[in-house]
C-alpha positions in Angstrom: 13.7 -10.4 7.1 12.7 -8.4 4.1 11.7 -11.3 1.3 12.4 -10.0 -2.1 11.7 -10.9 -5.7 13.7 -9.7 -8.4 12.3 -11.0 -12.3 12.8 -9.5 -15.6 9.8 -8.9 -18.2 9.1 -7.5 -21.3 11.5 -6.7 -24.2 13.1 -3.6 -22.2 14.7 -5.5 -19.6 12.9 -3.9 -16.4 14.2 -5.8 -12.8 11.1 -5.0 -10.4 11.3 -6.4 -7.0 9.4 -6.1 -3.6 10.0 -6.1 -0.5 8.5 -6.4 3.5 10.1 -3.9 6.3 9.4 -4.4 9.5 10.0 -1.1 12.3 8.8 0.5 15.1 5.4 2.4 14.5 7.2 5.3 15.5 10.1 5.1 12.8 7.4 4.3 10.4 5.3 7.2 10.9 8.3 9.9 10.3 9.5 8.1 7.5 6.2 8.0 6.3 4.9 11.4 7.3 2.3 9.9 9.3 -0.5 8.9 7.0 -2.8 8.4 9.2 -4.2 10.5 12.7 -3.8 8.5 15.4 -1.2 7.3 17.9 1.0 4.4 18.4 -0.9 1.9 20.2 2.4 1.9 22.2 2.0 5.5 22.7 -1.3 5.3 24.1 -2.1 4.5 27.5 -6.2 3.3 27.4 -5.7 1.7 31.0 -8.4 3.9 31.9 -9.6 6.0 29.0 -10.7 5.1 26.0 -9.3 6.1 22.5 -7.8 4.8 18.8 -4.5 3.6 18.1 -2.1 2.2 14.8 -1.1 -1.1 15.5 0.7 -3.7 13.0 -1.2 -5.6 11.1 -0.5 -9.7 11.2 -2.9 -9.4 7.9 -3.6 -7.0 5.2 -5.3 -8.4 2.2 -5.9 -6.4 -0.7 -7.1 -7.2 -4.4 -5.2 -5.0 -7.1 -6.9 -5.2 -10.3 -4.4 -3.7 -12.6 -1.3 -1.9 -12.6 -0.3 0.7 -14.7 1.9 3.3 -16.1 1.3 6.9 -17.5 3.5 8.4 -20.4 3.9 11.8 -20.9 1.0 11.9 -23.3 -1.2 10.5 -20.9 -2.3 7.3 -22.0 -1.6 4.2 -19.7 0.4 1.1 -20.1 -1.8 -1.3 -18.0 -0.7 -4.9 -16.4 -2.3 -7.7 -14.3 -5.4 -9.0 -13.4 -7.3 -9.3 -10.5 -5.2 -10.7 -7.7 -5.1 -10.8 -4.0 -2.2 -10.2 -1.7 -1.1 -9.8 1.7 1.1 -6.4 2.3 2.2 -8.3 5.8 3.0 -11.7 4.4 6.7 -12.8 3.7 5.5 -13.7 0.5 4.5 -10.2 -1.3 7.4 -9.8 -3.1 6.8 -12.9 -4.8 3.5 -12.2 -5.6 4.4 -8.3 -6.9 6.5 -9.5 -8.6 4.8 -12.5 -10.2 1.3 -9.5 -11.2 3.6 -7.2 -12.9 6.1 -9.5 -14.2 4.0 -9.5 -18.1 4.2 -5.4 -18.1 5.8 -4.5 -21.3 6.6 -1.1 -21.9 7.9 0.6 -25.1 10.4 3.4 -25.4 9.3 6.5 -24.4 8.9 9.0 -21.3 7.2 7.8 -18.2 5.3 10.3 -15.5 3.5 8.1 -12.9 2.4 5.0 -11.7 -1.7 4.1 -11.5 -3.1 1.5 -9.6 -6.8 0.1 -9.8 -7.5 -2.0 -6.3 -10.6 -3.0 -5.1 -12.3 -1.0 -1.8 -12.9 -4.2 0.3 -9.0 -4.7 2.4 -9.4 -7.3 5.0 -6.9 -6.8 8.6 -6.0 -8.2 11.6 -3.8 -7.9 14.5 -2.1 -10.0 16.8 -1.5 -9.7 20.3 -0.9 -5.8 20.0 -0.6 -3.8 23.4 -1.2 -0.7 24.4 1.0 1.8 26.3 0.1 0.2 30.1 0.9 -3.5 28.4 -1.9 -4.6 30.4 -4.8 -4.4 27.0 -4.3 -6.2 24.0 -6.2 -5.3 20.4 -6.2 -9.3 19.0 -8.9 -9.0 16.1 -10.0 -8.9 12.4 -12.5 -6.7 9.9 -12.9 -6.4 6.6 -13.5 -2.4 5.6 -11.9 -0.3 3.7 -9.9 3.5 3.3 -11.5 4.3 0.4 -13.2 7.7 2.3 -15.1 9.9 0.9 -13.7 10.3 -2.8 -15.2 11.5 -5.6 -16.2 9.5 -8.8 -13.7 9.4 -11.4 -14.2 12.1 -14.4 -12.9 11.0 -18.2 -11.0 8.8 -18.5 -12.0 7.0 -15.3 -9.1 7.3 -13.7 -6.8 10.4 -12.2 -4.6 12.2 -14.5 -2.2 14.9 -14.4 -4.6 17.4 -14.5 -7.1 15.8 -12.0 -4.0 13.7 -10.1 -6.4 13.2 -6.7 -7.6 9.3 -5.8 -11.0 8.5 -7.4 -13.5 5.2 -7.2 -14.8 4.2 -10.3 -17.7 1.6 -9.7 -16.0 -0.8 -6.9 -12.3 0.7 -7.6 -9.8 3.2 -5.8 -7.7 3.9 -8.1 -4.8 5.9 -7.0 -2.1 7.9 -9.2 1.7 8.2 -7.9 4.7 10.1 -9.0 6.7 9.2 -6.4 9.3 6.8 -9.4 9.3 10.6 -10.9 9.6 11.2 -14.5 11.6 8.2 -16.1 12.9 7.4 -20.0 12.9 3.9 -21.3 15.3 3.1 -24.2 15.8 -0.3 -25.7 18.2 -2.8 -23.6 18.0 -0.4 -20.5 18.0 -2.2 -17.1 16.0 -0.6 -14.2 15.3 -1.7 -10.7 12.1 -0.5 -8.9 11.7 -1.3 -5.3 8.3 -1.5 -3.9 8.3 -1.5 0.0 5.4 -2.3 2.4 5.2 -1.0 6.1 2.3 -2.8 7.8 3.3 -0.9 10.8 -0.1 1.5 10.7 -2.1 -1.2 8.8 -4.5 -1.6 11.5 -6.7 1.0 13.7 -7.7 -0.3 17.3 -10.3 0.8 19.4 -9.7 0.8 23.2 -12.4 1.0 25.5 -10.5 1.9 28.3 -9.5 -0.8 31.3 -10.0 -3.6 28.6 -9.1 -5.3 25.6 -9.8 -3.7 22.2 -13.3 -3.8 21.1 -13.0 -2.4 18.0 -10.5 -2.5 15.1 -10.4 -0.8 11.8 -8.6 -0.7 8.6 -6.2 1.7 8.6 -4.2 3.1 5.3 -0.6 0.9 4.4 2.0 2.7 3.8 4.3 2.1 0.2 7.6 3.5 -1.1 8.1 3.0 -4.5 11.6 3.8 -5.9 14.5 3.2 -8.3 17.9 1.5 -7.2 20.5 2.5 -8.7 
């Protein structure tokens, strides 16, 4: 099932909607050019040895704090407030749709998306085997993927010139062109499709000949793109 939400907002008639896709960690990973380092947990055989996997995550909770969106000249259109939401929940196209539904932007030329979220992500598994079938990673942790970035620079968040993630106090903020450039006119209709794969939304930790002992948060992957 891929649960959807299409609303319109603002005066320029913009149709956003979201959606959930479930796959094979291996389908996910090409399409996705594997985010993250690690193996399929059904790739891995940790019968005996010991070793990390990507497994699907039942749960990934996230905060976003605002959304926004970067004209050519740099400044930001921001939308929404602190929310919470669950990228592997049938209801997060609802919700996506529900934090950016009071955007309004103005005509003009558009360059990138820029999200503020907040570090903490909470995930779990359910029930996820490794290669042997014999080991199961069942567990939950609240961490995060913010790494190792570097402080945001003026004007606290990335820009063309400095595009790379950033953490300003307890944000990520992260910067995507991935909608490309795009020009708003008056009484245009455009549909953006935000997709969520929580197929490598969760990093086990096999000991080897046992259950998971270990699990962390591993990075979810997004599409965002115009249908036409």
């Amino acid at each position: 099932m891929k649960p959807s939400c299409i609303l319109i907002f603002g005066i320029l008639f913009f149709i956003f909607k979201s959606s959930l896709a479930f796959a094979d960690c291996d389908s996910v990973r090409s399409q996705q050019g594997a985010p993250n380092n690690y193996p399929c947990c059904s790739d891995a055989d940790y019968s005996i040895s010991s070793g990390y996997c990507m497994a699907p995550a039942s749960t990934y909770q996230f905060t976003l704090d605002q959304f926004g969106f970067e004209k050519s000249d740099g400044t930001v259109v921001w939308t929404g407030s602190t929310t919470s939401f669950d990228a592997a929940s049938v209801g997060i196209g609802q919700a996506m749709g529900n934090f950016i539904s009071n955007a309004v932007l103005q005509a003009g030329t558009y360059v990138a998306v820029v999200v503020k979220m907040h570090e903490a992500i909470n995930v779990s598994t359910a029930n996820v085997f490794e290669k042997s079938n014999t080991y199961s990673c069942s567990l939950s942790t609240t961490g995060n993927w913010a790494g190792s970035y570097s402080a945001c620079t003026a004007p606290g968040y990335p820009t063309a010139a400095n595009p790379s993630p950033c953490i300003n106090g307890s944000l990520l903020i992260m910067r995507s062109t991935q909608l490309g450039n795009f020009t708003v006119t008056n009484g245009q209709n455009k549909t953006v499709s935000f997709t969520f794969y929580p197929e490598e939304g969760a990093i086990c930790h096999f000991p080897g000949g046992g259950n998971a002992n270990g699990i962390q948060v591993g990075q979810l992957a997004v599409n965002m793109s115009f249908q036409t």
